[in-house]
N, C-alpha and C positions, 0 to 999 in steps of 0.2 A: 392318748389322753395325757393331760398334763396338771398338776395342781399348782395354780400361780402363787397360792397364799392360804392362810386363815387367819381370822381377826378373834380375839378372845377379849371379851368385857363385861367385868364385873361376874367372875363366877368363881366360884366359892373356892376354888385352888387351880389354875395360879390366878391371884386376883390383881385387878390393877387390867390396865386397859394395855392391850399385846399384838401389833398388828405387825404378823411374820411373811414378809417375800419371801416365797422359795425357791432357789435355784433351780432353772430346767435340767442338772446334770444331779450332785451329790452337795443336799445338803444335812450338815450336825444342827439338832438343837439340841443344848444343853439345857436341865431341870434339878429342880432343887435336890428331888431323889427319883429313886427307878420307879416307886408308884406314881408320882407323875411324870413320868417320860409314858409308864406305859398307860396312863388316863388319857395322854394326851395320843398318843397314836389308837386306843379306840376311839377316841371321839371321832376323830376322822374317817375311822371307821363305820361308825356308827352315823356320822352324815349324809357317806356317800350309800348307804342300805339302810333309812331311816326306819323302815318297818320292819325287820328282821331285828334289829336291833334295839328297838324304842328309844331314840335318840334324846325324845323330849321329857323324858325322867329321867337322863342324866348329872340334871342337876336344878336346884332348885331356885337359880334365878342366874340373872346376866343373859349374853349371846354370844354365839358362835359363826362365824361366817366362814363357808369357804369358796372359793373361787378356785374353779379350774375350767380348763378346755378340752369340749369333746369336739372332734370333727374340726368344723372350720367358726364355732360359737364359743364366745364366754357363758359358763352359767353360775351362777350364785345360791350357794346352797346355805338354808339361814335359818338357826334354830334359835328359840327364845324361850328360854327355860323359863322364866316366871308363869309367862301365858301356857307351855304346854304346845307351842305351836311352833311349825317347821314348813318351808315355802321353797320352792327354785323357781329361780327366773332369767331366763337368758338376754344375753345382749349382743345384738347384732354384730358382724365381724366388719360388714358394708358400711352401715350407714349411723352406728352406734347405740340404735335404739333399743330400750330396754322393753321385756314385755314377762310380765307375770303368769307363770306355765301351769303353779299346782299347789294346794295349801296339802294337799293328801299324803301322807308318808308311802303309801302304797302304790299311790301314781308316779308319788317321784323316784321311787324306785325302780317298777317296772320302764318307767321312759330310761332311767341311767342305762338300763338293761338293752333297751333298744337301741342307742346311741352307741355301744358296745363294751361296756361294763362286764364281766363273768359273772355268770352267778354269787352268791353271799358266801357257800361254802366254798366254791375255788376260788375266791376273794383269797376267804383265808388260809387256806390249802396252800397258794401260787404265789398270793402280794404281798404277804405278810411273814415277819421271822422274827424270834428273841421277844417272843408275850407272853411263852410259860419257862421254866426253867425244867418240868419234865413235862412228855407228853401223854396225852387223856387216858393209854394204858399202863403206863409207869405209876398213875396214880390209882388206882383200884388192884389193892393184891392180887385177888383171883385172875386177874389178867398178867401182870407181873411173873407169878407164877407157872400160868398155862405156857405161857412163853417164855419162860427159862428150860422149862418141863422140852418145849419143842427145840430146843435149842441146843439141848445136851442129845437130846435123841437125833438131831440132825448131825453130830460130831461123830456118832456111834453107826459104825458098820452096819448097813441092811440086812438082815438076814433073808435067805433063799423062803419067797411064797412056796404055800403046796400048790400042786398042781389045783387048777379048779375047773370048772365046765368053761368058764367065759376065758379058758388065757388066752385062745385066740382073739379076744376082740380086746382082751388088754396087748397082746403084742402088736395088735393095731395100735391100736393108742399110743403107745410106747412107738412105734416108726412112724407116728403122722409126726410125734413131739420128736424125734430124732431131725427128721427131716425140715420140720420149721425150725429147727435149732440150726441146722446147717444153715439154709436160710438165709437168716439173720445173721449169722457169723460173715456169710458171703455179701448183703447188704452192708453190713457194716466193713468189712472190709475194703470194699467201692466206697464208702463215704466215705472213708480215710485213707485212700488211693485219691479220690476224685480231690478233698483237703491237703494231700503233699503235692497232687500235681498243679491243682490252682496258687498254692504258693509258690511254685516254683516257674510259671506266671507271672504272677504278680514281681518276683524277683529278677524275672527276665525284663519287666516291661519298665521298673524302676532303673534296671543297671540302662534297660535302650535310652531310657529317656533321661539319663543321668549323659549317656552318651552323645545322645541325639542331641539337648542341651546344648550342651560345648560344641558341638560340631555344626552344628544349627545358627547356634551365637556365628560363630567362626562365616559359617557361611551368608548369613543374614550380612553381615559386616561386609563381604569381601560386593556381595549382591550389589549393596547399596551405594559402596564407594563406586565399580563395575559402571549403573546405572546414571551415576553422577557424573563418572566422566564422560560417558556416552554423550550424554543429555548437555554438558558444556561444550562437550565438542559441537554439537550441532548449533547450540546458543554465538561460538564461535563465528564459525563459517556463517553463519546468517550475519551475524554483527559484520564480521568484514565484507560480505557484500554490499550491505548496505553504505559501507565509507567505500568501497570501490566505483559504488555509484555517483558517491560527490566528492571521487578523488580530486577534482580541482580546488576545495577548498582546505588542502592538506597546507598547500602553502601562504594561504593567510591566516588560519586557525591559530596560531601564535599572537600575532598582532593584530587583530581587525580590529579591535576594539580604537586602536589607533588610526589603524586605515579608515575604518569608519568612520572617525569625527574627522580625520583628514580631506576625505572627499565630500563629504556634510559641509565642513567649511569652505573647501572649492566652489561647492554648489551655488551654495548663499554669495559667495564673493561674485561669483559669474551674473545670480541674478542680480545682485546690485549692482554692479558695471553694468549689464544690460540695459537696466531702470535707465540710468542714468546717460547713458548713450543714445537712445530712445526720445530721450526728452531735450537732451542736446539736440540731436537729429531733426526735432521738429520744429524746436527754434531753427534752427539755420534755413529748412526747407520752407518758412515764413516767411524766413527775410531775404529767401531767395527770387520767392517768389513774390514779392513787392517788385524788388529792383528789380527781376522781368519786366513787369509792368509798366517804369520807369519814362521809356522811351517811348510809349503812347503820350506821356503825360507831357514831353517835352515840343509836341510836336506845335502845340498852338505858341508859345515863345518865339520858336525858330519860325516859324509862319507869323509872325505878330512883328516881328524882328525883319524875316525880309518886305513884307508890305511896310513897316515905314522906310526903310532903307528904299525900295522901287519908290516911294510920295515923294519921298524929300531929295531924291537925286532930280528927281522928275520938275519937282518946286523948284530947287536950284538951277534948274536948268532955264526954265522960265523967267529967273530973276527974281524969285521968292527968296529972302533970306532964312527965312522960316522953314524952306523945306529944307534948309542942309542940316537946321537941329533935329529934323523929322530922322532926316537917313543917320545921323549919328546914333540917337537912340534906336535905330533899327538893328547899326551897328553892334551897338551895346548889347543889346535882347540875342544876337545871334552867337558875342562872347559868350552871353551867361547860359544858355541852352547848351554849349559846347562845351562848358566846365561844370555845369550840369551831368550832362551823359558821360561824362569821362570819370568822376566818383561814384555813378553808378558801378559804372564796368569795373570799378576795381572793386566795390564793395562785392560785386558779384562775385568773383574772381577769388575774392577772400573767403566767401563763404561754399563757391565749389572746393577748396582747398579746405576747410573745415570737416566738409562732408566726406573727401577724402582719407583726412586722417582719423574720421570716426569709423570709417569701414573701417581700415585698419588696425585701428585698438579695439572693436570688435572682434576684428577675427584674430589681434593675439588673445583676448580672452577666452575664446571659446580653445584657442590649439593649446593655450596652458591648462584648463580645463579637461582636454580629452587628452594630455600627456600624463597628466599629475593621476588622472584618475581613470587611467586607462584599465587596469587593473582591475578595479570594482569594476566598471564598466561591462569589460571583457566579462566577468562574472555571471554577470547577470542576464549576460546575451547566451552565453553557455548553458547557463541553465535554464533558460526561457523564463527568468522573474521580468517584472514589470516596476518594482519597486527594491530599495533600499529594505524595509523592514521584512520582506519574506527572506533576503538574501542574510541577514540579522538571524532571525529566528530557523533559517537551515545552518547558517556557522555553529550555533548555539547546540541543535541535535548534533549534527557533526561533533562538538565536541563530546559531548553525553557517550555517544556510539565509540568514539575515542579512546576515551578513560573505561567502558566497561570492557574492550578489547584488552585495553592494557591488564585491569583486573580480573578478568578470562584466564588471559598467559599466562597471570602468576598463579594463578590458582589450577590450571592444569599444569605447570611446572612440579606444583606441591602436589597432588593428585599421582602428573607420571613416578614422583620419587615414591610415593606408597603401594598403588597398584601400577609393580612394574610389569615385566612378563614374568617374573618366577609370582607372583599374586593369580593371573590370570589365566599361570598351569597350575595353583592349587585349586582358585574354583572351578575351574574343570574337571581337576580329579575332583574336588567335594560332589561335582554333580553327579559324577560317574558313581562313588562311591554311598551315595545317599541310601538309595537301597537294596545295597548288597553287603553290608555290614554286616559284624560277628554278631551284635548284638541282636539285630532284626532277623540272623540267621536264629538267633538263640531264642528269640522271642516264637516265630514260625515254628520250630521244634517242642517248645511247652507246650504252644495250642495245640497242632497236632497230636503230640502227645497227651492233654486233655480232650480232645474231639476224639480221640481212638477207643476214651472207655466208653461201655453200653450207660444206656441211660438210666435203667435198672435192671435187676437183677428180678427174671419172672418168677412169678409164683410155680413152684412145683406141682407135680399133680400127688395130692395125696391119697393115700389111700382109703375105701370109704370105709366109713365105722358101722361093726356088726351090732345089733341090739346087748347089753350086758343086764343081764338075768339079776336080780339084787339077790346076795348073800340070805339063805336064812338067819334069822339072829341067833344070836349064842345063847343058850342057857345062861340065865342069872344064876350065881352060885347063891347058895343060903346065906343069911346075915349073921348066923354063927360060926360061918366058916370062914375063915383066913387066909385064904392063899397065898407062901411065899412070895417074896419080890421078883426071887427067881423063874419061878414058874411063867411068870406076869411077863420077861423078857423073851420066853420061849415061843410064846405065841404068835402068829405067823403078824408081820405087821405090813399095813401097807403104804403103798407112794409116798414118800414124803411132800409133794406137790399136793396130796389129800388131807394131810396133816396140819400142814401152813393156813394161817389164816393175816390174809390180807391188812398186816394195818391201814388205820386211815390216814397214815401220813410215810407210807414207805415208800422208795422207789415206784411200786406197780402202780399205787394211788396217784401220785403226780403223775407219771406218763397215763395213766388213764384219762387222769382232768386235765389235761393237755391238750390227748385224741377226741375230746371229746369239747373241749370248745372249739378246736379248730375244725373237726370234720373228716380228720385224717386219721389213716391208721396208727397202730400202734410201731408197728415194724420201722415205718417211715418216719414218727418222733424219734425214736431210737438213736435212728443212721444221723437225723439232723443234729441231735444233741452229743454224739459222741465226740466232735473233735472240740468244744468248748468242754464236756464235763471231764477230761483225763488233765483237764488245764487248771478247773477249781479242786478236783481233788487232791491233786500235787501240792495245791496251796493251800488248804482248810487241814489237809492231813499232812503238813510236813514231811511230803513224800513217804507218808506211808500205803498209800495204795494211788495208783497212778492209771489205772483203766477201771475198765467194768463190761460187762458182756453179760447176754440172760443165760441163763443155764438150760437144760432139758426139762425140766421139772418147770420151767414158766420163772424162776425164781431168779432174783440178783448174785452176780457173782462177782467178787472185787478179787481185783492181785495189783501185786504193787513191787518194787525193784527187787527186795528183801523179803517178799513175803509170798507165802503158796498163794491158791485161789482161794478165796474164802466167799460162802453163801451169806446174803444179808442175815437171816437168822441165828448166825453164829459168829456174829458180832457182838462185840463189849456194847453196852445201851449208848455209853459218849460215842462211838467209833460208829455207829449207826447213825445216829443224829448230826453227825459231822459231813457223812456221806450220802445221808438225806437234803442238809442245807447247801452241798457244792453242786445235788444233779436239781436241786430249785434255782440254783443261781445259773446253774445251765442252760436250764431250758429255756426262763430268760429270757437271756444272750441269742440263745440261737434262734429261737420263736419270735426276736423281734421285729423283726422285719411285717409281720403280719398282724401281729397284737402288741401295742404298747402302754401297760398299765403300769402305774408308778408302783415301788414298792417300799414299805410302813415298814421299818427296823425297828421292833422296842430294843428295851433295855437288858430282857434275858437271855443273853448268848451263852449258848455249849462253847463256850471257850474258856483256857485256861493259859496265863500267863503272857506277857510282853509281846512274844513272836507269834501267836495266834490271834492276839488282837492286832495287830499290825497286819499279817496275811490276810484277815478276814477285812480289815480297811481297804489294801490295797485291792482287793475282788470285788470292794464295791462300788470304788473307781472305775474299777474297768468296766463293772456294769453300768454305772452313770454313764458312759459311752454313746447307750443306745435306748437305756431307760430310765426314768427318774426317781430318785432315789432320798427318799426321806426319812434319815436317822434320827430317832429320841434317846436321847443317855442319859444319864445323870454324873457320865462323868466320860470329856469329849478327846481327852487323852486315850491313845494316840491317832482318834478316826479325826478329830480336827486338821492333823498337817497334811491329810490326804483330800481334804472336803474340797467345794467350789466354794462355798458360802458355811458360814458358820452365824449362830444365834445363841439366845441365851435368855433365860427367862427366871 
């Protein structure tokens, strides 16, 4: 359980609108005075047990809200002094929704109760300290007195019972209480055997892991650098395979970028000589092929030529003067057909020599071509590319693969100078030595040594009890007679365990309402609360009593460095109330783990002076620990420089 807050408005002291967050650990509110510090820690009181308490005539107007947490729920507990009316309403932890549970002080009670609330009296028994300045028998004399009266007769020697019919069934009695006395001496003993060997545990597993730490750190480091070289070196050896695989482009990887526009521009130069030879080519094999032709075309001239030369020899011959003009133009036609075909055949002649020299500068272009750029060439036949830009884009990884080899080397250069071989004979010895350490030895030895105790301590077998016969009663003396004082001591007296009467707020009470909200024995509160309460009585009593153990008689027994054992009843009234408030903050501490209910500090502490309110600060820090803790003062000197949170109203 935890109380997140209260909101105060408009009520009749302190007035003025008050909305207090309280710390989950140790919070101080400071108030004008101690009656309202302590109005203000019953209210709260009085909220959280609305019908035990009549919360809604505490005052006659404004409201009071409080908010806390039971379980895994907010509930809001809300009184309204004007109206006389008091409501809780929870809100969901899931999904935030609010739902109104109960107008009924009885129901809201009983549900607090269900949820796991103590009852109203171990409320105030358990959660509660500093509300009266004496307690409910300090203030009614006859009580005062009967308990001084037992308190001096517990100081004073026993004297020897007479023999009676029943002392056999009282010396039962007396060896069952011997024997639960041992007991419990011997449970408590094992709590605090089982409490120095868990700390010495706990001290073991601190210093291993103080150990293991550094050597952990040490070997995390040595792991991971180990891991990294490993892991470069295989990055390595892949990297350089893969450049062993295009070892041929180690030696243009430098320059290709030149090589490449170099044979790019071969390329181009070749196909454009090419173009251009091609198309020369085609003229000439035109004009080759005309003048072939030529000598068909010449035939009808040379035949036109010699038929007039045959008419006109033939005319002349006859005496035609006419025919010898015939043969001369025959003549003529037969010059010109002959000077005809002879500029043929050299035009021919020129143009097979054309053709000639255009092979030729063909094939030096192509042998300057596959000289200049044999290189690429050779490249690209090696590697089976078919283009220019794959042989481009493999020089390109080739360099990438390159430069990360090179950045490899230096970085396993740096690498071998940190993890040399004296590196990878310390994490060998760290592997070796991981779990065989002093420490893990030391650790292995507390558990064992705490696994070695038994788990409890069995109940004895007691012996059974005979029926006891009850006393006849004494003769009344007459009301005129007076019996000395002395007489009155002679009288046979019995147990003082018979004598004692239980307060409601001593030792036996709280372990009682302890055993009995938890479910557990007495014996078993005992053992749990002993190694926390020799810790708050050290401190609430300025070392003056430092243990406690029950006595035979059932009763408390305190001893302390300086001091004998002494029985709760024969303590000073402050010296009881001191060692009542350190075995409540005991139990507590030690009970928290299974019950955590906040605990309401008023303003009236059994303390006196600077060093007792300071011890009693610092105890309830240490309580804030494990349960919450909510102080009201009216003056926060010096619980303030010990608080988590501090208020002020």
């Amino acid at each position: 359980m935890r109380i997140h807050g209260i909101h105060l408005r408009g009520l009749s002291a302190p007035a003025g609108d008050h909305p207090l967050g309280l710390d989950p650990g140790y919070t101080v509110v400071r108030l004008a005075d101690a009656q309202s510090a302590r109005r203000l820690v019953e209210l709260m009181q009085a909220l959280l047990y609305p019908a035990s308490d009549a919360v809604a005539s505490r005052d006659a107007r404004g409201r009071a809200v409080l908010s806390l947490a039971l379980r895994s729920d907010a509930y809001v507990i809300a009184a309204d002094f004007a109206r006389q009316r008091i409501s809780l309403g929870r809100q969901d932890a899931k999904d935030g929704g609010y739902q109104a549970l109960s107008s009924d002080p009885r129901e809201i009670e009983d549900y607090a109760l269900a949820v796991g609330l103590p009852p109203p009296d171990d409320f105030r028994r358990l959660q509660t300290c500093g509300l009266s300045a004496v307690s409910g028998d300090e203030l009614l004399p006859m009580r005062r007195e009967s308990r001084s009266a037992a308190r001096a007769a517990a100081l004073r020697p026993l004297t020897p019972a007479k023999p009676s019919p029943d002392a056999a069934a009282l010396k039962r009695v007396a060896e069952r209480a011997r024997i639960l006395a041992d007991h419990e001496e011997k449970a408590l003993a094992l709590a605090q055997e089982r409490a120095k060997r868990e700390g010495a545990l706990e001290r073991a597993l601190a210093a291993a892991r103080s150990g293991r730490v550094r050597s952990e750190g040490r070997l995390a480091e040595l792991r991971n650098t180990d891991a990294e070289f490993t892991q470069l070196q295989r990055d390595h050896e892949a990297t350089l395979g893969e450049l062993e695989k295009h070892a041929a482009l180690a030696e243009v990887v430098d320059d290709f970028d030149a090589r490449l526009t170099h044979f790019r521009a071969l390329a181009a130069s070749r196909d454009t000589e090419r173009q251009a030879i091609d198309e020369t080519r085609a003229e000439v094999l035109a004009e080759r092929a005309r003048l072939r032709a030529a000598p068909r075309r010449q035939i009808v001239p040379i035949g036109l030529g010699l038929a007039l030369g045959v008419a006109g020899a033939a005319a002349g011959a006859v005496g035609v003067p006419l025919g010898y003009g015939l043969a001369a133009l025959g003549l003529l036609a037969l010059l010109g057909a002959m000077v005809m075909a002879r500029a043929a055949q050299s035009q021919l002649a020129r143009a097979e020599a054309l053709l000639a020299a255009l092979r030729v500068r063909e094939r030096g272009s192509e042998r300057r071509f596959e000289t200049e750029g044999s290189q690429i060439r050779g490249l690209l036949i090696s590697l089976g590319m078919d283009s220019v830009e794959s042989l481009a884009a493999a020089v390109a990884r080739y360099g990438e693969l390159l430069a990360r080899s090179q950045q490899e080397t230096r970085r396993l250069a740096e690498l071998g100078e940190r993890h040399g071989s004296s590196a990878r004979e310390e994490l060998a010895q760290l592997e070796r030595e991981r779990g065989q350490g002093e420490a893990v030895q030391a650790v292995r030895a507390a558990r064992d040594a705490l696994l070695a105790l038994p788990a409890e301590i069995p109940m004895p077998d007691l012996p059974p009890l005979l029926p006891i016969e009850p006393a006849p009663p004494e003769p009344e003396p007459p009301l005129e007679s007076h019996a000395p004082p002395e007489a009155e001591e002679e009288t046979p007296r019995e147990p003082l365990g018979d004598l004692v009467e239980r307060p409601s707020s001593g030792p036996a009470a709280l372990i009682e309402a302890v055993s009995r909200l938890l479910g557990r024995s007495e014996a078993e509160i005992r053992a749990r609360v002993a190694p926390a309460l020799s810790v708050y009585l050290r401190a609430l009593t300025g070392g003056t009593f430092t243990n406690a153990r029950r006595a035979d008689d059932g009763g408390w027994v305190f001893r302390g460095a300086s001091r004998e054992e002494q029985p709760y009843l024969a303590l000073p009234d402050r010296e009881r109330v001191l060692v009542c408030l350190a075995l409540q903050l005991a139990l507590l501490e030690a009970l928290s783990g299974e019950r955590r209910v906040p605990l309401l500090v008023g303003p009236e502490l059994p303390l006196r002076g600077e060093a007792e309110l300071r011890a009693f600060a610092r105890a309830l820090k240490r309580l804030s620990a494990v349960i919450q803790v909510v102080h009201a003062c009216a003056d926060d000197a010096p619980f303030a420089e010990h608080a988590a949170k501090c208020l002020a109203l």
